[in-house]
N, C-alpha and C positions, 0 to 999 in steps of 0.2 A: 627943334621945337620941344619944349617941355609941356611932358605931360599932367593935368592938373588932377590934384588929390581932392578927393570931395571927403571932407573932415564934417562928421557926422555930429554934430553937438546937442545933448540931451537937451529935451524942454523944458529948462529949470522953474518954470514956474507951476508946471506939474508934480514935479519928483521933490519938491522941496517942502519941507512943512517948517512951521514956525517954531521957533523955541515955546511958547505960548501951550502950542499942540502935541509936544513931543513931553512935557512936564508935565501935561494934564495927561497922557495915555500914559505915562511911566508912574503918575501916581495912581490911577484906576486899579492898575495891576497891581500894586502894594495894597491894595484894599481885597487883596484875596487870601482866603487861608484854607486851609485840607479840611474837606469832609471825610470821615471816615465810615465804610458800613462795617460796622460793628459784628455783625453776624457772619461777613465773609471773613474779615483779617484774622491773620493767622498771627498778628506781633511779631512778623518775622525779620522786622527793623531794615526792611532793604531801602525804604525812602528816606531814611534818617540815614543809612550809610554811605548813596547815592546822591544826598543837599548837598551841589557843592557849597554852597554859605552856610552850612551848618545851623538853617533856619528849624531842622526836626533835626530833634538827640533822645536817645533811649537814656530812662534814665532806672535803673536800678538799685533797690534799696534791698540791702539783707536783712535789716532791721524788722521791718514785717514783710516782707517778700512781696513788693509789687513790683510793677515791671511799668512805665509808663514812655507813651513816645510823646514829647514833647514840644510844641511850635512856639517859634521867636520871631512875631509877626514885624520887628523891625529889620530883622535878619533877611527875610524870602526876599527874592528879588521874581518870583512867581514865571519861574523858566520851565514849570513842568516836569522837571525831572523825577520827579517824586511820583507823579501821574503815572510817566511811562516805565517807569522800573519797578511799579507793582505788579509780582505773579496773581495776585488773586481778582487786581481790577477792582480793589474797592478803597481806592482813592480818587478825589477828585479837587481840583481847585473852583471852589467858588466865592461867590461877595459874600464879607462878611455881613450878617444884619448890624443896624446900625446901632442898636446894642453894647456892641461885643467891642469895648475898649482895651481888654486887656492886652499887652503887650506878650504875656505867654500865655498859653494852652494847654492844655491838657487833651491831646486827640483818639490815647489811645490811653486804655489802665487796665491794666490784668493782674489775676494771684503768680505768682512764680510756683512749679514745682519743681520738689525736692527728689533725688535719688533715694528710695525707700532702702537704702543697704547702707550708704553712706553719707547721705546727709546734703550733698552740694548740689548748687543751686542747678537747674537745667532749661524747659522753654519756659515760656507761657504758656497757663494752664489750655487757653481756645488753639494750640496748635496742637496740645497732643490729645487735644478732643480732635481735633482737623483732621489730624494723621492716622487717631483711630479709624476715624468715619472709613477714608479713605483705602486703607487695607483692608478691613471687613470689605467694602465694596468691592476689593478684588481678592476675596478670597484667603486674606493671609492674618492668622488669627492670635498667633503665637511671639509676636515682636514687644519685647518688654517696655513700653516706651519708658516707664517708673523707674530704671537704672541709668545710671552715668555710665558711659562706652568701658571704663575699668572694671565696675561690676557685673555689666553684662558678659565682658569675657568671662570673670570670676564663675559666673551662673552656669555659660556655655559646659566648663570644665567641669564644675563637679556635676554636672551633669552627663559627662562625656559624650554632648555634643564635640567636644575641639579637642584631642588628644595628643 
C-alpha cells in the first residue's frame, strides 16, 4: 500500500498581486525622498556611503568650502538604508510634496573647516560643533578639533605632551 503525500499548495489568489498593483506600489515608493533634521546631523555622510544606488553622494567643493549631501530622486529605489544607518536618527523617508520636481537635491549644506596650522580641508563645521557639545558634556575640554591628526601630533610634541 502506498502512502499518500498531502502536497500543500498556496492559495494563489491570495498571495498573488497584479502587475497593475505591484507598479503602482513600486512607484509610490519612488515618490519618497530624505528628510533631514538639520539641527541633529552631524554631515557625517554615512547614508550617502551606505546608498547602495548611489541615490545620496557628498559632494565637496574646495573652491569655497562647502560640503553638501546630495539626493538623485531617479536613482533611490527607497529601501531605507539610509534611515537605518543614521547614528543621529535624523533621517527619514518621506512623500515628496507635490511641488518638488527636481530630479536632485540638496539635503544637506555645510561650511567645511580648515586645520588652523595647515590649511586642509577636515568636517563639517555642525560636527565639530556636535563633537564640541559632546566632550564638554563629558568633561573633556582640551581636544583640538581645529587641527589635521599631523598637526595635532606636531602640537602634542612641542608641547611634550608625546615624547
Amino acid at each position: 500500500m502506498k502512502a499518500k503525500l498531502n502536497i500543500h499548495k498556496p492559495q494563489e489568489a491570495e498571495e498573488k498581486i497584479s502587475r497593475r498593483e505591484m507598479l503602482t506600489a513600486l512607484w509610490a515608493r519612488r515618490k519618497l525622498i530624505p528628510a533631514i533634521d538639520k539641527e541633529k546631523c552631524t554631515g557625517c555622510g554615512l547614508c550617502a556611503l551606505n546608498c547602495p544606488e548611489k541615490a545620496l553622494t557628498v559632494e565637496l567643493s574646495e573652491e569655497d568650502d562647502s560640503y553638501r549631501i546630495v539626493f538623485a530622486r531617479g536613482l533611490c529605489t527607497a529601501c531605507g538604508l539610509c534611515e537605518t544607518s543614521c547614528p543621529e536618527k535624523c533621517l527619514t523617508l518621506m512623500k515628496a510634496p507635490e511641488e518638488t520636481k527636481e530630479e536632485r537635491l540638496i539635503v544637506f549644506e555645510d561650511e567645511m573647516t580648515r586645520c588652523s596650522d595647515c590649511g586642509v580641508l577636515l568636517f563639517p563645521e555642525t560636527m565639530v560643533r556636535h563633537l564640541k557639545e559632546r566632550t564638554v558634556a563629558a568633561g573633556e575640554l582640551d581636544i583640538p578639533f581645529d587641527l589635521c591628526p599631523e598637526c595635532r601630533i606636531k602640537s602634542q610634541i612641542s608641547r611634550g605632551v608625546i615624547g
